[in-house]
The first five atom37 places (N, CA, C, CB, O) and aatype in JSON, in Angstrom:
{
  "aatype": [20, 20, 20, 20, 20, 20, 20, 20, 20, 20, 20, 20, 20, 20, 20, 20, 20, 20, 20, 20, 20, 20, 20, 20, 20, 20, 20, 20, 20, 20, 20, 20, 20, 20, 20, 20, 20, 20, 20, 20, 20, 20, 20, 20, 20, 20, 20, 20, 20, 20, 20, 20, 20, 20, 20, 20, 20, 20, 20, 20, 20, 20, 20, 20, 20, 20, 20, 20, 20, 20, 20, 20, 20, 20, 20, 20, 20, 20, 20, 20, 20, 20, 20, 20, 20, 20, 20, 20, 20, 20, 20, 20, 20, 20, 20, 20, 20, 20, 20, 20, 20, 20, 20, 20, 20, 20, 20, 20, 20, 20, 20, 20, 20, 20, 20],
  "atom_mask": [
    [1, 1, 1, 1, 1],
    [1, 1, 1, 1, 1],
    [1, 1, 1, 1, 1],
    [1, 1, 1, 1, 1],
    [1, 1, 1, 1, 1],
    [1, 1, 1, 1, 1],
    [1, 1, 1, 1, 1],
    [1, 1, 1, 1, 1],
    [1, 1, 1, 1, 1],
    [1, 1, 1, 1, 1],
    [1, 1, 1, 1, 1],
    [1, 1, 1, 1, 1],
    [1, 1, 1, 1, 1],
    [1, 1, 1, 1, 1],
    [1, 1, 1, 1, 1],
    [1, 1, 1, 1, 1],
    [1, 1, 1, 1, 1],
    [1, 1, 1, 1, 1],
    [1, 1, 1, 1, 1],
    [1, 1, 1, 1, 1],
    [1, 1, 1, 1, 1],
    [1, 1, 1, 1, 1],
    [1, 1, 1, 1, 1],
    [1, 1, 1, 1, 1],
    [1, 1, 1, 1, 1],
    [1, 1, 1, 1, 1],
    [1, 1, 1, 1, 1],
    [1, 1, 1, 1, 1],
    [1, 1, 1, 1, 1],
    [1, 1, 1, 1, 1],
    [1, 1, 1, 1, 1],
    [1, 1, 1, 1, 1],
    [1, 1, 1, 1, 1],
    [1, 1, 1, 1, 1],
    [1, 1, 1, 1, 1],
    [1, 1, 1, 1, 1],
    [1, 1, 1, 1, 1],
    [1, 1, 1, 1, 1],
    [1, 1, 1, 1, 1],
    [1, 1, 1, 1, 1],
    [1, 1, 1, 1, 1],
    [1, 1, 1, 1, 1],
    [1, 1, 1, 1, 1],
    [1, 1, 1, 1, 1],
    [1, 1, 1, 1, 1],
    [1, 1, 1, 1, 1],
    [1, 1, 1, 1, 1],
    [1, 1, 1, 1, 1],
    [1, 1, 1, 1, 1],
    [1, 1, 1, 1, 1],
    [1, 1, 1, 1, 1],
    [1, 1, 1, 1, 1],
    [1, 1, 1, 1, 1],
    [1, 1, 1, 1, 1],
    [1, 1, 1, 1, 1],
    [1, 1, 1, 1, 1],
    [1, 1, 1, 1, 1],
    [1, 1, 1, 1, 1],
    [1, 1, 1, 1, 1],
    [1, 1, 1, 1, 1],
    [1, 1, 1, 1, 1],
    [1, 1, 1, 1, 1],
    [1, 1, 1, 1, 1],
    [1, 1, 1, 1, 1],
    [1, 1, 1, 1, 1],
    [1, 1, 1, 1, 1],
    [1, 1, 1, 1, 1],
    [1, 1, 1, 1, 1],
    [1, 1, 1, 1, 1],
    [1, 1, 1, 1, 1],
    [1, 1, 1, 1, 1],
    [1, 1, 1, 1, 1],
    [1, 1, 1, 1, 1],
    [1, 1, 1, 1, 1],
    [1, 1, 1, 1, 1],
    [1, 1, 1, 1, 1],
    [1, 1, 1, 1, 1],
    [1, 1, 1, 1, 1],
    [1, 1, 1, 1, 1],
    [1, 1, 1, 1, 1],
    [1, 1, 1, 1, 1],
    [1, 1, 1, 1, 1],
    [1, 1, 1, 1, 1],
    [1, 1, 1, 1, 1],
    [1, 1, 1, 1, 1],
    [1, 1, 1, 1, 1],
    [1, 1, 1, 1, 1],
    [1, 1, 1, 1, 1],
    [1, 1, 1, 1, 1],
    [1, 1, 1, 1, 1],
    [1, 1, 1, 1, 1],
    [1, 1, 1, 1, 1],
    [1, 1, 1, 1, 1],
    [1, 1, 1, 1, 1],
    [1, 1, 1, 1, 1],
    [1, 1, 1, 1, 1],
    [1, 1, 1, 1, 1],
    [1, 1, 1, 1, 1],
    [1, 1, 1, 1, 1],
    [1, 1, 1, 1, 1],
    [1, 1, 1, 1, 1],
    [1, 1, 1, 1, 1],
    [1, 1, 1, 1, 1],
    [1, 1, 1, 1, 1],
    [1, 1, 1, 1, 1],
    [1, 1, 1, 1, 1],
    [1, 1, 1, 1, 1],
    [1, 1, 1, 1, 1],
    [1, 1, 1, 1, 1],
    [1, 1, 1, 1, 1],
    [1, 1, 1, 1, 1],
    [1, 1, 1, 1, 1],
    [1, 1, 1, 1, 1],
    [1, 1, 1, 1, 1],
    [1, 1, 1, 1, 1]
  ],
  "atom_positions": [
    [[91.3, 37.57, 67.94], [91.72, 37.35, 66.57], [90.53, 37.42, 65.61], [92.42, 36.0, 66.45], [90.56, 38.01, 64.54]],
    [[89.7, 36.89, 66.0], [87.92, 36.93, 65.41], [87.57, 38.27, 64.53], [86.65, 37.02, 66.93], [87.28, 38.42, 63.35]],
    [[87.73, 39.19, 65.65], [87.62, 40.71, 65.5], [88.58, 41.28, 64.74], [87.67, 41.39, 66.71], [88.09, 42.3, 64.24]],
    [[89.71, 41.14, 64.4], [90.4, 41.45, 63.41], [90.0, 40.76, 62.2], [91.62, 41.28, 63.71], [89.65, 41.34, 61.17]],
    [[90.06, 39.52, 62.35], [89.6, 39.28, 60.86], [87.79, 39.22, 60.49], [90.32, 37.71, 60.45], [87.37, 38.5, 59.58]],
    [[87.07, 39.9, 61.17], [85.62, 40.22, 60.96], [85.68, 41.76, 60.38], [84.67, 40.06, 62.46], [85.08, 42.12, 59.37]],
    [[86.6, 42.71, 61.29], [86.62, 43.93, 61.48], [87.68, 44.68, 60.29], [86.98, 44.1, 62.99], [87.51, 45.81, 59.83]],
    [[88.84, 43.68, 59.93], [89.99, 44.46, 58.78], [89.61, 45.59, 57.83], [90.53, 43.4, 57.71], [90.35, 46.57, 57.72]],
    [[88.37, 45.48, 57.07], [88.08, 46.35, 56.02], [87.98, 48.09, 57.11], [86.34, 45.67, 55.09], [88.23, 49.18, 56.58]],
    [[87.59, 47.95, 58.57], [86.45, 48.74, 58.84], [87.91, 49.94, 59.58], [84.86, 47.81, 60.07], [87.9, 51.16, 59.68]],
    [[88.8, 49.11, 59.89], [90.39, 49.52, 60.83], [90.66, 49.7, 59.74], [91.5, 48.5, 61.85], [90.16, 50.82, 59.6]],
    [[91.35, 49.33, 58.25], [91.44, 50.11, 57.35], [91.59, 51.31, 57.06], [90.9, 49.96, 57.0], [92.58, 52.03, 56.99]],
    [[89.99, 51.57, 56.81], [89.53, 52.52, 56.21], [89.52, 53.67, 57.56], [88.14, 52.07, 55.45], [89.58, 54.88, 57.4]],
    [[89.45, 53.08, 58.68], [90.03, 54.13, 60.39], [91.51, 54.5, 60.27], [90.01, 53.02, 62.19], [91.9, 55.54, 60.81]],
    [[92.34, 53.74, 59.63], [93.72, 54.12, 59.57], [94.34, 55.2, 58.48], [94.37, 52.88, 59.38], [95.2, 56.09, 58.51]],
    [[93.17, 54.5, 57.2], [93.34, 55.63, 56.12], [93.07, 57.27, 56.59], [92.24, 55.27, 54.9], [93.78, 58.26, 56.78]],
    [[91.84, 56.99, 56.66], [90.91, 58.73, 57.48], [92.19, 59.35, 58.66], [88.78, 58.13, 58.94], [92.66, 60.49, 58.59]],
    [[92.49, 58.54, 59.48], [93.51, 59.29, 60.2], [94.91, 59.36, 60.18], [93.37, 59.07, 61.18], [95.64, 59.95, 60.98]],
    [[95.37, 58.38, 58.7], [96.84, 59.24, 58.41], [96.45, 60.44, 57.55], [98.12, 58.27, 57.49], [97.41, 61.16, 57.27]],
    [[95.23, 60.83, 57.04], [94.87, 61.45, 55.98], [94.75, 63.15, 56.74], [93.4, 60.66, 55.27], [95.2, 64.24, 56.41]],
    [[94.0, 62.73, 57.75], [94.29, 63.63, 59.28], [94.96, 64.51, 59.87], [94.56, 63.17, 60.04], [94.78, 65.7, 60.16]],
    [[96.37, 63.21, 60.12], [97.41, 63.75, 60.96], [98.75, 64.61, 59.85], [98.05, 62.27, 61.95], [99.67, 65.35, 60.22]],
    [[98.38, 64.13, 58.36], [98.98, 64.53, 57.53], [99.0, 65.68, 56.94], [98.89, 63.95, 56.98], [99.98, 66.17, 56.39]],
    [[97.47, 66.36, 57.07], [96.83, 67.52, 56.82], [97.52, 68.77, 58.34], [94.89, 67.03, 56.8], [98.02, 69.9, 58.33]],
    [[97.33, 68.23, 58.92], [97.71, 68.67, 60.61], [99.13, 68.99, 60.17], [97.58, 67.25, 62.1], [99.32, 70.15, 59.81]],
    [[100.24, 68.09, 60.12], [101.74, 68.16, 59.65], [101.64, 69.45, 58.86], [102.31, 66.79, 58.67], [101.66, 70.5, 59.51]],
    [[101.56, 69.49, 57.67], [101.59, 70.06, 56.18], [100.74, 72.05, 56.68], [100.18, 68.58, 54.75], [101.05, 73.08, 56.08]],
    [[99.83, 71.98, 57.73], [98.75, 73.19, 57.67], [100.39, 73.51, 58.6], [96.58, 73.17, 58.5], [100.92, 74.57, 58.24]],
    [[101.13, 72.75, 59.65], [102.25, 73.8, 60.34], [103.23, 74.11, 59.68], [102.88, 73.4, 61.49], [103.92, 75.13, 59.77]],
    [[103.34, 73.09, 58.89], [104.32, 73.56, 57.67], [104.18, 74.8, 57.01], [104.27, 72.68, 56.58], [105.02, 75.45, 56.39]],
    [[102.87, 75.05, 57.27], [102.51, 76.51, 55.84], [103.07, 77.86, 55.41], [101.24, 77.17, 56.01], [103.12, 78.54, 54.39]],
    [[103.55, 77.94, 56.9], [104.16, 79.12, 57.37], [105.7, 79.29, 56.46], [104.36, 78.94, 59.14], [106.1, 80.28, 55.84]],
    [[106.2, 78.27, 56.59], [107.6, 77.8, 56.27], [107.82, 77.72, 54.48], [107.8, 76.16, 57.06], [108.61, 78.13, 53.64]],
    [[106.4, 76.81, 54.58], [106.75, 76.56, 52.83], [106.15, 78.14, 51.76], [105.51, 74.73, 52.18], [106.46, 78.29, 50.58]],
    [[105.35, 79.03, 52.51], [105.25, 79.84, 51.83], [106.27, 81.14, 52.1], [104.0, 79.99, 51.86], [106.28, 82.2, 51.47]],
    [[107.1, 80.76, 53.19], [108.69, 81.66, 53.04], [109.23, 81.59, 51.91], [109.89, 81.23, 53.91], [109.54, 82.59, 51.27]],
    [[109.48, 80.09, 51.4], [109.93, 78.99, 50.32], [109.67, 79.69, 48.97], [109.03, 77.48, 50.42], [110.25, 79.43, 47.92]],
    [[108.8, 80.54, 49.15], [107.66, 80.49, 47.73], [107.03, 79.09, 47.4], [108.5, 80.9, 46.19], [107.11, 78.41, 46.38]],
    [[106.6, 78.96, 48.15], [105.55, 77.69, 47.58], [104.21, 78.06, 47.08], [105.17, 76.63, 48.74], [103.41, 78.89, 47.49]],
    [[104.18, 77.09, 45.9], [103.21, 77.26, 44.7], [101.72, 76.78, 45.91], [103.69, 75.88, 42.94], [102.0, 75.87, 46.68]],
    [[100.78, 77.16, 45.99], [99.58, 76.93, 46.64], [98.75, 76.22, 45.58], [98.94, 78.23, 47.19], [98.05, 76.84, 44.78]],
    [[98.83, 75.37, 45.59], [97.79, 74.78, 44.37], [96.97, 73.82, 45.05], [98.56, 73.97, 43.01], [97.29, 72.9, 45.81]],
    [[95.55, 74.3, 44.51], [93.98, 74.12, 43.95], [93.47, 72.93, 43.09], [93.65, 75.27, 43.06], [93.21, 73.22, 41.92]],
    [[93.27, 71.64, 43.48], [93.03, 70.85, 42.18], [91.93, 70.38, 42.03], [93.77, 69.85, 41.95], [91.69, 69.35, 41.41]],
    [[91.13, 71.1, 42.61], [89.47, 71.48, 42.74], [88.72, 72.01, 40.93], [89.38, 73.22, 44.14], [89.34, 72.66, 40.08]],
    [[87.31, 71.48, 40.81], [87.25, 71.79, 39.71], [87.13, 73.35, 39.62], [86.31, 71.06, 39.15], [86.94, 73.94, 40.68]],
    [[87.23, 74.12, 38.36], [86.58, 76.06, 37.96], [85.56, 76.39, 38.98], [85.54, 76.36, 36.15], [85.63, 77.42, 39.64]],
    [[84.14, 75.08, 39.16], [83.41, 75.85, 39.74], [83.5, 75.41, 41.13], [82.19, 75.9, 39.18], [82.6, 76.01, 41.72]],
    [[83.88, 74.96, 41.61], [84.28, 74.26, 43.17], [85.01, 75.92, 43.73], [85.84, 72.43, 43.08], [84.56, 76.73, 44.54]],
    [[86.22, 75.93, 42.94], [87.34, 77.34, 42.73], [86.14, 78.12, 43.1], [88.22, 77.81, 40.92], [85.78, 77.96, 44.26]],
    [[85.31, 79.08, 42.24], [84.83, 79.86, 42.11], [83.93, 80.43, 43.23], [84.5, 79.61, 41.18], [83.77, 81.62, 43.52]],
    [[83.2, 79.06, 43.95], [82.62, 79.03, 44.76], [83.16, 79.53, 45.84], [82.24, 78.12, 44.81], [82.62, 80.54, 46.29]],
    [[84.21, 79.07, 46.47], [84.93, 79.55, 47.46], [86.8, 78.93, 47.23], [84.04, 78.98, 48.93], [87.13, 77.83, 46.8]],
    [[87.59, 79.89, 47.62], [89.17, 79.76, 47.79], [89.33, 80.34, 48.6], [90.11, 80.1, 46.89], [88.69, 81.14, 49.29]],
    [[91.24, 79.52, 48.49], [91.76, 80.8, 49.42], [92.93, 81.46, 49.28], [91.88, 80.5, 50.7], [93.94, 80.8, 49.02]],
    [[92.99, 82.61, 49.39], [93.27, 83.64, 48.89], [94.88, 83.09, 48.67], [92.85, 84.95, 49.79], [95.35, 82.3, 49.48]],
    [[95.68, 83.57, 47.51], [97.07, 82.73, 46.64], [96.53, 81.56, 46.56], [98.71, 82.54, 47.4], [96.91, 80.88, 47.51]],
    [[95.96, 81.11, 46.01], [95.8, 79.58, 45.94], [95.85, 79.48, 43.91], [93.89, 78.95, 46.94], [95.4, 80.43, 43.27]],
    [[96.21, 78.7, 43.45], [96.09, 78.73, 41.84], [95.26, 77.78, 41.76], [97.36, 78.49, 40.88], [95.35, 77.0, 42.71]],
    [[94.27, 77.47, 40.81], [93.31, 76.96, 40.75], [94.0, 76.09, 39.17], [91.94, 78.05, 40.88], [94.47, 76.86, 38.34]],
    [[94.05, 74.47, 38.8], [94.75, 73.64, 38.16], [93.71, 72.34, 38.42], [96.32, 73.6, 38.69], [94.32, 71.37, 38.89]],
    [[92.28, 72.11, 38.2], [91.67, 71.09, 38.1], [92.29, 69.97, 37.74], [90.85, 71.27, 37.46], [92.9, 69.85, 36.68]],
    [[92.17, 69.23, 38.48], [93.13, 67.48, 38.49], [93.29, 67.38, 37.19], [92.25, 65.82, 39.08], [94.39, 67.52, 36.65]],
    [[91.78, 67.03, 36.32], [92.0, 66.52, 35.31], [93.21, 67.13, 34.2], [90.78, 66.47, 34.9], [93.97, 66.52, 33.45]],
    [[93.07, 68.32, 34.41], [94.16, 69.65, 33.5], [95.52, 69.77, 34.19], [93.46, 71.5, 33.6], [96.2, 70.74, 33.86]],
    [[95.99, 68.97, 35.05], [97.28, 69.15, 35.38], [98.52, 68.52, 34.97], [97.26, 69.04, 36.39], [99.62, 69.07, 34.98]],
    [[98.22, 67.2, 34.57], [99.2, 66.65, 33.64], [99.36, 68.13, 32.5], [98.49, 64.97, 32.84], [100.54, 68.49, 32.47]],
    [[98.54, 68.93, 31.69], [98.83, 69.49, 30.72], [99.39, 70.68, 30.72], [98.02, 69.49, 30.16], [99.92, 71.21, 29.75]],
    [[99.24, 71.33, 32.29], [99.65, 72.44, 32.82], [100.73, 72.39, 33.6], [98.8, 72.94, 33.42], [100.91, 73.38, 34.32]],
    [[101.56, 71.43, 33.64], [102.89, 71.54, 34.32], [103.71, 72.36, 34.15], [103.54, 70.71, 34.23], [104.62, 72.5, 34.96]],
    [[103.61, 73.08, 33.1], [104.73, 74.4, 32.93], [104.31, 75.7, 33.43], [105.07, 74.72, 31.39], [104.91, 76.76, 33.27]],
    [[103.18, 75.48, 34.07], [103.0, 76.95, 35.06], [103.16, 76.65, 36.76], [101.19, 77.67, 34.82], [102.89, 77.54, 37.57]],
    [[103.54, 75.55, 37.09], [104.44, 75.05, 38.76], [105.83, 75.06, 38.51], [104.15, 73.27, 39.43], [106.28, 74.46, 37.53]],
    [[106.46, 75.62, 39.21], [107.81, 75.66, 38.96], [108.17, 74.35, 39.98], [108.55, 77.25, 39.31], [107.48, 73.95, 40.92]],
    [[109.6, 73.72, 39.43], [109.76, 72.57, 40.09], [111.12, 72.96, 40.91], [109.82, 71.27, 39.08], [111.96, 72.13, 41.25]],
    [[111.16, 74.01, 41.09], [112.49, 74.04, 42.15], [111.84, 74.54, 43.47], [113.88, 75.21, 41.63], [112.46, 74.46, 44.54]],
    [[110.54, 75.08, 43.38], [109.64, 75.64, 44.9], [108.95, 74.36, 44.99], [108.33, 77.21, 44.83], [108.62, 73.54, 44.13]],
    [[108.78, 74.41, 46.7], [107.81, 73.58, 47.08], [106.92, 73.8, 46.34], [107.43, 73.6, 48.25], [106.87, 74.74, 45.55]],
    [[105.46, 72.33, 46.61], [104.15, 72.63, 46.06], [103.49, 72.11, 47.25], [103.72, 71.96, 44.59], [103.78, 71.16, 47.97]],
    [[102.44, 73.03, 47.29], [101.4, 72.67, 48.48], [99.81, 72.1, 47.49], [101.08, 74.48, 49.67], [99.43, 72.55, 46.41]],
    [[99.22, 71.14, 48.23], [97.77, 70.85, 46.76], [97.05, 70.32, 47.99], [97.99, 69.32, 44.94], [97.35, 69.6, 48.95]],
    [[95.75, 71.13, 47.47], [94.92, 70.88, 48.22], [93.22, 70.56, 47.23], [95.08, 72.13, 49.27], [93.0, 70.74, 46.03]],
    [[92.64, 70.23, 47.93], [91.36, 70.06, 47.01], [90.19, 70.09, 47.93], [91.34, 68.64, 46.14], [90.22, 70.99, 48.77]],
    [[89.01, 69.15, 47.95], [87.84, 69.16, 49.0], [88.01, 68.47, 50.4], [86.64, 68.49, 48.37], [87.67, 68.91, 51.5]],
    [[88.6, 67.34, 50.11], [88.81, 66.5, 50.77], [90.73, 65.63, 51.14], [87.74, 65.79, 50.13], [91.22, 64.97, 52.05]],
    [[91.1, 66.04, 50.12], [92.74, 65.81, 50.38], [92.62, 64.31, 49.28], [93.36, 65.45, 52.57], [93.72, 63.8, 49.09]],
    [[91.49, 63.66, 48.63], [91.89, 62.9, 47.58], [92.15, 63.05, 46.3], [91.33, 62.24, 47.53], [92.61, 62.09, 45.69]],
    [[91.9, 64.24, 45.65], [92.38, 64.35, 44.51], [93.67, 65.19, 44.71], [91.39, 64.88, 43.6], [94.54, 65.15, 43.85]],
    [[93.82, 65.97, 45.84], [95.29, 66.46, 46.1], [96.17, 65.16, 46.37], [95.38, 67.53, 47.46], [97.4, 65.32, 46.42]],
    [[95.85, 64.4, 46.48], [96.36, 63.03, 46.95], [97.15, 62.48, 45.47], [94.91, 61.9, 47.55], [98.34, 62.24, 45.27]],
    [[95.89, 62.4, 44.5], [96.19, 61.94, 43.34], [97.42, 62.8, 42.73], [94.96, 61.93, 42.53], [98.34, 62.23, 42.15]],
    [[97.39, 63.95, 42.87], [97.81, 65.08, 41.99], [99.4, 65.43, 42.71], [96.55, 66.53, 42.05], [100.24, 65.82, 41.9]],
    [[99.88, 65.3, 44.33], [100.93, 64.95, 44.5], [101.37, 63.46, 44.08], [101.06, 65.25, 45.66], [102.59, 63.5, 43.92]],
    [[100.93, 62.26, 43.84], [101.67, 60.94, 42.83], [101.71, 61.19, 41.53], [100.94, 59.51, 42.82], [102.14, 60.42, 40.67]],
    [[101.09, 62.61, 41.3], [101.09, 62.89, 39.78], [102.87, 63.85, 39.5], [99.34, 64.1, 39.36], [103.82, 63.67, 38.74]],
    [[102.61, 64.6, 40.32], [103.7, 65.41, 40.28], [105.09, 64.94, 40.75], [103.34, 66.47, 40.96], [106.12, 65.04, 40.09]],
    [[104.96, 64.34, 42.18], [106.23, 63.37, 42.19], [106.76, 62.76, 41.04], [106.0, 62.29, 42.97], [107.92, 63.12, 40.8]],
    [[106.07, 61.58, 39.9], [106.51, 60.81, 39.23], [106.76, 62.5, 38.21], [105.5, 59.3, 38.84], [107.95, 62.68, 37.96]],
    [[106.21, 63.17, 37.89], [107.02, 64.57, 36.58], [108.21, 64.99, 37.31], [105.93, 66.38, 36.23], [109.05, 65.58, 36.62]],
    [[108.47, 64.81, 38.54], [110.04, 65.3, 38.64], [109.8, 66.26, 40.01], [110.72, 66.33, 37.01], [110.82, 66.34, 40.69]],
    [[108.95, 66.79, 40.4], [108.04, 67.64, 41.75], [108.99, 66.98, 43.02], [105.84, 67.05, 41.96], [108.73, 65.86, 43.45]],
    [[109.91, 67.63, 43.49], [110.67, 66.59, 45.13], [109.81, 67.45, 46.18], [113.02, 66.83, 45.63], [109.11, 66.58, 46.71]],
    [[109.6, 68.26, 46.57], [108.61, 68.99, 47.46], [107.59, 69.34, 47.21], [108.88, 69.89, 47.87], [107.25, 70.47, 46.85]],
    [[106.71, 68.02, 47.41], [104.94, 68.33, 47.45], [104.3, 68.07, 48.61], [104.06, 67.47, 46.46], [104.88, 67.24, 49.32]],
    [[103.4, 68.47, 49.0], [102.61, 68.34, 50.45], [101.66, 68.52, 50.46], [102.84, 68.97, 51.41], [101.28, 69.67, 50.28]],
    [[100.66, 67.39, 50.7], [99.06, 67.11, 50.57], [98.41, 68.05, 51.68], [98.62, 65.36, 50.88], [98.07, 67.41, 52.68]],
    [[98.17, 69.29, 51.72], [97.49, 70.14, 52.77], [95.7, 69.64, 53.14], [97.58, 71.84, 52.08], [94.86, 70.11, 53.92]],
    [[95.68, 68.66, 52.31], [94.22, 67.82, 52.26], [93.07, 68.98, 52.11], [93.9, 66.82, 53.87], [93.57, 69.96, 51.55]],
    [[91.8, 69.17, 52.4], [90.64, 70.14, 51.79], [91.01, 71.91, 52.13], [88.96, 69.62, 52.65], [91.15, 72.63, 53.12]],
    [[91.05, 72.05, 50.65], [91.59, 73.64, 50.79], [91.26, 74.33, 51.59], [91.39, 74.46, 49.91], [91.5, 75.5, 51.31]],
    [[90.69, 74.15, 52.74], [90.15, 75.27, 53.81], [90.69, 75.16, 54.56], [89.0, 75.38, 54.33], [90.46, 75.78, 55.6]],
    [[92.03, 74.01, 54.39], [93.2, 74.31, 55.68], [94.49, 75.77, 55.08], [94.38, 72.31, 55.96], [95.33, 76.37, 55.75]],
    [[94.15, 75.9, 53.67], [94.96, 76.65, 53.33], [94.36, 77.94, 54.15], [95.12, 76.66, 51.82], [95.32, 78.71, 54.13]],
    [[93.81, 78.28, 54.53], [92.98, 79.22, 55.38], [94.0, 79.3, 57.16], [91.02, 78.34, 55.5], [94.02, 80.29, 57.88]],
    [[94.59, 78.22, 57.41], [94.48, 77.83, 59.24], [96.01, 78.66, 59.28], [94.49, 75.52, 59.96], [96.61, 78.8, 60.35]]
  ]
}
């Protein structure tokens, strides 16, 4: 019992990293499927993150600019969002859910849009 309550912050942040993981894993087998769908591939990586490296269909919609750009995702196709790490795609699917978005899927750091 000691070890749980010494250790909580550390299992946490082990549980976060690997639903963050197995979720990315889910969503990369999905890919196949949701881009039958027409699913929107979206980028919420900043211009120069984008520039540096993508992948190929991917739309590039920097977090901060997406609340303002909602009228270029269509909301009847899936949306796939990906970013460096799967946390600002993170942010940006609770962004889009609450605008009305029912099929979004955190593909976590855009280089799974690649797998």
């Amino acid at each position: 019992m000691d070890f749980l309550k010494n250790y909580w912050p550390m299992l946490a942040l082990v549980a976060w990293f690997g639903y963050k993981w197995w979720n990315a894993r889910r969503v990369v087998a999905l890919l196949p499927a949701l881009k039958q769908q027409g699913a929107t591939l979206l980028d919420v990586r900043s211009m120069a993150e984008f520039a540096q490296a993508s992948a190929p269909g991917t739309v590039n919609i920097p977090l901060q600019e997406l609340a303002t750009r909602l009228d270029e995702i269509p909301k009847a196709l899936p949306v796939v969002v990906g970013c460096a790490s799967g946390t600002r795609s993170g942010m940006a699917k609770l962004l889009l859910k609450k605008k009305g978005y029912s099929a979004v899927h955190n593909i976590g750091a855009w280089g799974n849009f690649l797998k």
